[in-house]
C-alpha positions in Angstrom: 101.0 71.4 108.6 104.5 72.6 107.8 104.2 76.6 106.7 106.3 77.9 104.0 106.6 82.0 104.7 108.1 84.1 101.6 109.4 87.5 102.2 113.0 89.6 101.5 115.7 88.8 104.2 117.3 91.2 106.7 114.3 93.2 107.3 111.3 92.2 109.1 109.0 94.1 107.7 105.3 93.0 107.4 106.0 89.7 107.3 106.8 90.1 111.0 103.3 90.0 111.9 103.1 86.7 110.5 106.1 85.6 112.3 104.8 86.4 115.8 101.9 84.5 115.2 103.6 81.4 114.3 105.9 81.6 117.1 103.5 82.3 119.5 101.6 79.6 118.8 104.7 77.1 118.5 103.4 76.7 114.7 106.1 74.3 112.6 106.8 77.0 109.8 109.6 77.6 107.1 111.3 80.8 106.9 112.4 80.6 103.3 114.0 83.9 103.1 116.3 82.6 106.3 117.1 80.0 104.4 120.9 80.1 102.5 120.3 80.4 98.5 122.9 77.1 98.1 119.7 75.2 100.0 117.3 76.5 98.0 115.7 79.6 100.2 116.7 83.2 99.6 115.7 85.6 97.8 115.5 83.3 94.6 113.6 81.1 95.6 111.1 83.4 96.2 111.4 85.0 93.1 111.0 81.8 91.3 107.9 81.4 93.1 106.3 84.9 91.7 108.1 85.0 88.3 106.6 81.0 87.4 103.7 80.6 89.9 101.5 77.5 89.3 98.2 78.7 91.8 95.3 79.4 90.9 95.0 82.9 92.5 98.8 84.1 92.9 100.3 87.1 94.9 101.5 90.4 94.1 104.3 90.5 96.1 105.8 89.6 99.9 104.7 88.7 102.2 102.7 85.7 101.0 102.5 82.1 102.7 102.2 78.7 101.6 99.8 76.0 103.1 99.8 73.3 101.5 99.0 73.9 97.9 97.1 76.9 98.6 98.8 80.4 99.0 97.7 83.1 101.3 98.6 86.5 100.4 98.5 89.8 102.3 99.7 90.2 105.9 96.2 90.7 107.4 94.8 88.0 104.8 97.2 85.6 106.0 96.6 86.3 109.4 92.3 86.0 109.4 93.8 82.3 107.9 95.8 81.7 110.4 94.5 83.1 113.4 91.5 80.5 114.2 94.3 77.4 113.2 96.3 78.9 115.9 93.9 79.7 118.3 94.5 83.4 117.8 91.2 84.6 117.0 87.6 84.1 118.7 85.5 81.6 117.5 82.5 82.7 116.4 82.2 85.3 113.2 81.5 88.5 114.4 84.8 88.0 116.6 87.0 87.1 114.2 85.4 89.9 110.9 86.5 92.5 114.2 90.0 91.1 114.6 90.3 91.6 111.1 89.1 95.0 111.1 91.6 95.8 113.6 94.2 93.9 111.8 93.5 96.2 108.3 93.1 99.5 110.8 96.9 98.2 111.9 97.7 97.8 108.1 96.8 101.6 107.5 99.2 102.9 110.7 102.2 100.6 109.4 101.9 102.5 105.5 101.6 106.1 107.9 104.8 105.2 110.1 106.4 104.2 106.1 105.5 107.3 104.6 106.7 109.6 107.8 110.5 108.9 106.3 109.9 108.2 102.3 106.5 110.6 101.2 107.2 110.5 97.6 107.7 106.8 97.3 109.8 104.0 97.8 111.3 104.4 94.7 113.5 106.8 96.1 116.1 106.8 98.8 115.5 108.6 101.8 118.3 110.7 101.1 116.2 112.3 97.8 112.7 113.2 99.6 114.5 114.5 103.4 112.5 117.8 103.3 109.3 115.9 102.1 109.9 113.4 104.7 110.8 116.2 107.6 107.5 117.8 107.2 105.4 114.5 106.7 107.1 113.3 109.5 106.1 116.5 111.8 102.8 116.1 110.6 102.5 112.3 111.7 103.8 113.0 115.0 101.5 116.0 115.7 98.7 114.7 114.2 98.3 111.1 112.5 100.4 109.0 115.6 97.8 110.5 118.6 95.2 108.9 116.9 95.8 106.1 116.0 97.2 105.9 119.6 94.1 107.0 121.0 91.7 104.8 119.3 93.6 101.7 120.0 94.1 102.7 123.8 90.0 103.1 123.8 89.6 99.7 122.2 91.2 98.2 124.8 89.2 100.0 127.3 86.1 99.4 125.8 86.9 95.4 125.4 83.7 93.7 126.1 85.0 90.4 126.7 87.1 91.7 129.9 90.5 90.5 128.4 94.3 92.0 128.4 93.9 92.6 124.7 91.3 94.5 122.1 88.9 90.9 121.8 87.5 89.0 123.6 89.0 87.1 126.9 92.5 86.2 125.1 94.8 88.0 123.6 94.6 87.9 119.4 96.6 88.0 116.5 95.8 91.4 116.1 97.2 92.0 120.0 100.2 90.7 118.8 100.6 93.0 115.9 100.0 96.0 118.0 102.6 94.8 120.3 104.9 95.1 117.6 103.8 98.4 116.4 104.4 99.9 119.5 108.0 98.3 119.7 108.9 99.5 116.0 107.4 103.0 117.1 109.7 103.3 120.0 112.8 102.2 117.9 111.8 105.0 115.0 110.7 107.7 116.7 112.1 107.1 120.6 111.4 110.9 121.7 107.9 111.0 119.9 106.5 107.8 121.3 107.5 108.1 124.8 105.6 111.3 125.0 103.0 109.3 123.4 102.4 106.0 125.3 103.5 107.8 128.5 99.5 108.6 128.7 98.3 105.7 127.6 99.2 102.9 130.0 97.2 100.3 128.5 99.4 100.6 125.2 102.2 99.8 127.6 101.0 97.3 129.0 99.9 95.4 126.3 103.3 95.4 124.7 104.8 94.3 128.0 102.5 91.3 128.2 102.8 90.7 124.4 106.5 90.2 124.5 106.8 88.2 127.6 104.6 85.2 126.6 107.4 82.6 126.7 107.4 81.4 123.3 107.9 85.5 121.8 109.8 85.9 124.6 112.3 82.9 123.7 111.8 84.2 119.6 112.9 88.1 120.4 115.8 87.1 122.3 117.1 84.1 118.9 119.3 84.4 116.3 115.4 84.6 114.7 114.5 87.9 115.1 116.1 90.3 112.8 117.0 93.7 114.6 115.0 97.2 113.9 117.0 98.5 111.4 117.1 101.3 109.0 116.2 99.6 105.4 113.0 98.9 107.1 109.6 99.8 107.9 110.2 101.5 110.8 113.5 103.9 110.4 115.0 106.1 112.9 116.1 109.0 111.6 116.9 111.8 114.6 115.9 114.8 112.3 112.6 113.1 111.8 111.8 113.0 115.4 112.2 116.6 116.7 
């Protein structure tokens, strides 16, 4: 099946935990926003797609994936989809309803690490809520980033099936994403995170094992991986990570 993922270009945002899953698992997928507008792909052809939808059950907003006729919205909806079509998720039901819940756990750090540099919305620039954001941010960093550290470190301690990642024997979707999270902390809050992860090894070394499976590794080094950047999810500001 041929994917069709929507979401804004030259960020990657959440839509980057979709991404890693189809390019781990070699998937054949569409990356419409990577597409030029004179082709069709862009940003209008994803706003076409929300302002005259035809599904049944359409989405709110980005990132949302077509297969086939049937649209998937939500970055950890898409992924409890996608994860047992590409062999990213265990098998039977109680394995996969956990990756989930550790996918939507994932979903709730990603809106903390947002809200560290824009507090009052994202209506406004960063520039307008700089005092908010300085003391939400010293607040994450003190409080909120140990743990959410600390509980995923002891998930991976604690993982019955003996594996590298939080499930089972084989690493997850939900491995992947925490991969990422750890990358996008390092790029937004260098000093903070390296404090952090420097006692939790297993952190570490999931991220390390994440990002050199061949197919990611090949992806992260491509013209298909848009950089960490500042109009994103995860920001680096240095006054926000004193």
């Amino acid at each position: 099946m041929l994917y069709e993922l929507y979401y804004w270009p030259a960020i990657q945002g959440r839509a980057e935990f979709v991404r890693l899953a189809l390019e781990d698992a070699g998937a054949d997928y569409l990356d419409v926003a990577l597409v030029p507008e004179e082709e069709g792909g862009g940003v209008p052809a994803m706003a076409r797609f929300l302002e005259g939808q035809s599904v049944e059950h359409p989405a709110f907003a980005p990132p949302f994936l077509m297969a086939g006729r049937q649209l998937i919205g939500q970055t950890a909806n898409i992924l409890l989809f996608l994860g047992g079509r590409l062999d990213l998720a265990p098998k039977d039901a109680a394995g996969r309803l956990w990756t989930h819940q550790l996918q939507l756990t994932l979903a709730d750090f990603v809106v903390e690490i947002h809200d560290a540099h824009h507090p009052l919305g994202p209506t406004l620039y960063y520039e307008q809520q700089r005092a908010a954001a300085q003391r939400r941010s010293k607040e994450f960093r003190a409080h909120r980033l140990p743990k959410f550290l600390d509980y995923f470190e002891r998930v991976l301690h604690r993982n019955a099936g003996g594996g590298p990642g939080m499930v089972g024997p084989r690493l997850t979707y939900a491995d992947l994403s925490l991969a990422q999270i750890i990358a996008g902390l390092r790029y937004a809050f260098p000093r903070a995170s390296r404090a952090e992860l420097a006692s939790r090894p297993r952190l570490c070394a999931l991220h390390d094992k994440v990002f050199a499976r061949p197919r990611l590794k090949r992806y992260v080094s491509s013209e298909r991986r848009i950089a960490f950047n500042n109009d994103d999810v995860f920001r680096h500001y240095p006054e926000l990570d004193r």
